[in-house]
N, C-alpha and C positions, 0 to 999 in steps of 0.2 A: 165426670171424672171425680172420682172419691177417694183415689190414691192420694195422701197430702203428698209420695215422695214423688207420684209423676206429675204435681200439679208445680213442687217445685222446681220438678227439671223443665218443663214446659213454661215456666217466669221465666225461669234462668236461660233456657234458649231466645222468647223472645226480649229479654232484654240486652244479651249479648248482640243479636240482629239491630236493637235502634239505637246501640252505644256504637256500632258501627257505623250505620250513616250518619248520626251525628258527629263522628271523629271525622268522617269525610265530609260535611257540610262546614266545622269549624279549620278543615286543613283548608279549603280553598278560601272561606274567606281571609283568613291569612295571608295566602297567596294574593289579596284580590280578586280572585275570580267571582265573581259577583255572577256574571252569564253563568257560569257552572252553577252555583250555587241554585240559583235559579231554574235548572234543568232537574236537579235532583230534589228539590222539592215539589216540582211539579209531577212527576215520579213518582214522590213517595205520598203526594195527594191523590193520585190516579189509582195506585196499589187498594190507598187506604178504600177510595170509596168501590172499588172489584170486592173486596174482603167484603165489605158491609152489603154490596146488592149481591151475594153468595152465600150471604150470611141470613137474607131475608126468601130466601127461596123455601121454606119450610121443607130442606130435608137437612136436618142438624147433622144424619150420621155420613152425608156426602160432604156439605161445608167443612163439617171440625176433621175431616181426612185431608179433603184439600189443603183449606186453610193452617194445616199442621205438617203436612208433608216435605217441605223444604229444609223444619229443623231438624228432619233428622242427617242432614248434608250427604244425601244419598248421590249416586253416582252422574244420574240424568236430571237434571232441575226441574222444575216447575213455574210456569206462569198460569196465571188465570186472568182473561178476560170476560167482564159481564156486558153486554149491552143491551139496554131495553128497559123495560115498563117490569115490575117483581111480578111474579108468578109463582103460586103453591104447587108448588112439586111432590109434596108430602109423599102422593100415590107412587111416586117411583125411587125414592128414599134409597131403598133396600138395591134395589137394580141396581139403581147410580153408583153407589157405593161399591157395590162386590164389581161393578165391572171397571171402574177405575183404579181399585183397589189390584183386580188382576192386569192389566192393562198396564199401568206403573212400574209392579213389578214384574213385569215379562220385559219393558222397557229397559229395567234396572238391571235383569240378568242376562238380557240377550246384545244391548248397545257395545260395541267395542270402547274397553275403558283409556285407550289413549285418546279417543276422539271428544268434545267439547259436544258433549247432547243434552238437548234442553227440548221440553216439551212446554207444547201453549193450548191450552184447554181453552177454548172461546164459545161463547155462550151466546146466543141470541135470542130476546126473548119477543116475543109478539105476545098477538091477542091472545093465541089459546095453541101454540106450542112455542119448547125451545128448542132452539137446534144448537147444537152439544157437535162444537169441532174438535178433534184430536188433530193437532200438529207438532211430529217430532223429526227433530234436526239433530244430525247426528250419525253416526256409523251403524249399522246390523248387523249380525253376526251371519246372519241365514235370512234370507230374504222371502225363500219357498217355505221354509220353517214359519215365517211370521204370518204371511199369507195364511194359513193354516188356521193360524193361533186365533187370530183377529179374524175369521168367521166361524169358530168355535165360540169363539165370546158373543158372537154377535147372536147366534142360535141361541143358545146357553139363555142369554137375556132376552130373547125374543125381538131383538132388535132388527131393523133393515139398517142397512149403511145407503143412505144418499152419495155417499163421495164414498170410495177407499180406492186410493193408490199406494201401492207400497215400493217403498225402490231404497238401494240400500243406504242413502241415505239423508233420505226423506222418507217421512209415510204419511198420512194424510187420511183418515176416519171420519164423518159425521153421519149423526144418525138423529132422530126429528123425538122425542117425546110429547105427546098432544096432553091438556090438561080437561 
């Protein structure tokens, strides 16, 4: 990023996000709540080290998507889970990318905006693949519509789906990338 004006709307998103939980970690100890406090730091320790094993997968242009996509307080949210041993992902970079990228926003224009939708990308790394869950919670607009979409993408990328259920409000994707 060589834009100085998007590197300081991206400060300024995330420090608006850690002045937030800190406002929430200082209101509860106020309160006392110590147990809470406790809860949300263990949270934002669990977040921090996802961010960092997402971050070491050598594909920068899937991580800095991921890892950036929440500030733009888009409709459907974002979790990421990583578990496992780092693994260089380099070779499928490019894939990861455009299909998360379309994936996201097919999520973002097709989820009904009264409903509370959140998606959880979870990662599982072995020896020598990872397996890349899609889980999103939430309403669908067209359910035969998605079905569609999500093995158009999956062709597109050259992907198999191990798992895909789709229902309208759950859907449910993973597919294995070997290294």
């Amino acid at each position: 990023m060589h834009d100085p004006d998007k590197m300081i709307d991206l400060l300024r998103a995330i420090r608006h996000d850690w002045l937030n939980e800190l406002q929430l970690i200082k209101a509860n100890l106020d309160l006392n709540r110590v147990e809470r406090v406790s809860e949300i730091v263990d949270l934002l320790v669990s977040k921090a080290k996802n961010e960092a094993q997402l971050s070491n997968l050598c594909a920068p242009k899937t991580a800095a998507y991921l890892l950036t996509y929440n500030l733009n307080r888009p409709m459907v949210t974002l979790d990421v889970e990583v578990v496992g041993k780092v693994l260089d992902l380099s070779h499928a970079d490019e894939c990861l990318y455009t299909y998360f990228l379309n994936v996201l926003t097919y999520f973002n224009t097709k989820a009904e905006q009264q409903a509370n939708n959140n998606v959880t990308i979870s990662i599982d790394l072995e020896e020598h693949q990872a397996t890349f869950t899609i889980d999103f919670a939430g309403s669908l607009t067209d359910v035969l519509e998605s079905e569609r979409f999500f093995m158009k993408q999956a062709s597109y990328h050259s992907l198999d789906y191990v798992t895909k259920y789709i229902h309208k409000e759950e859907a449910i994707l993973a597919f294995i990338i070997t290294t």
